[in-house]
Steps between C-alpha positions, in 0.01 A plus 500: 500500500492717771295803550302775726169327530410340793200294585101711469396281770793490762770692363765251520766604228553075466350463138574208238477723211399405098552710188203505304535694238741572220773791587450805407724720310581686818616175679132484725275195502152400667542263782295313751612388825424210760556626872699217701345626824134535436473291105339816337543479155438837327560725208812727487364791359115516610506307825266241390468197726523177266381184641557292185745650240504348198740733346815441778326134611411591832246272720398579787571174733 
């Protein structure tokens, strides 16, 4: 999936990206994203840093 959103921390536009919700009838869906620069995992919509995501799976290593 590619997108707009680039990293809160660093900006880098380098994201692993995860659908986490169902689609909507307008095509959108919630994601979260993992930065492959910096490792900040964060919410999509509210740009929430996640450390440990049990919805996607995410650990923080």
């Amino acid at each position: 999936m590619i997108c707009g959103c680039h990293c809160i921390i660093c900006k880098s536009q380098v994201l692993d990206s995860k659908q986490i919700g169902e689609t909507e009838d307008d095509g959108y869906f919630d994601m979260h994203h993992t930065c492959k620069k910096c490792k900040t995992h964060f919410n999509h919509l509210d740009g929430q840093i996640i450390s440990n995501c049990k919805i996607c799976g995410y650990v923080n290593e």
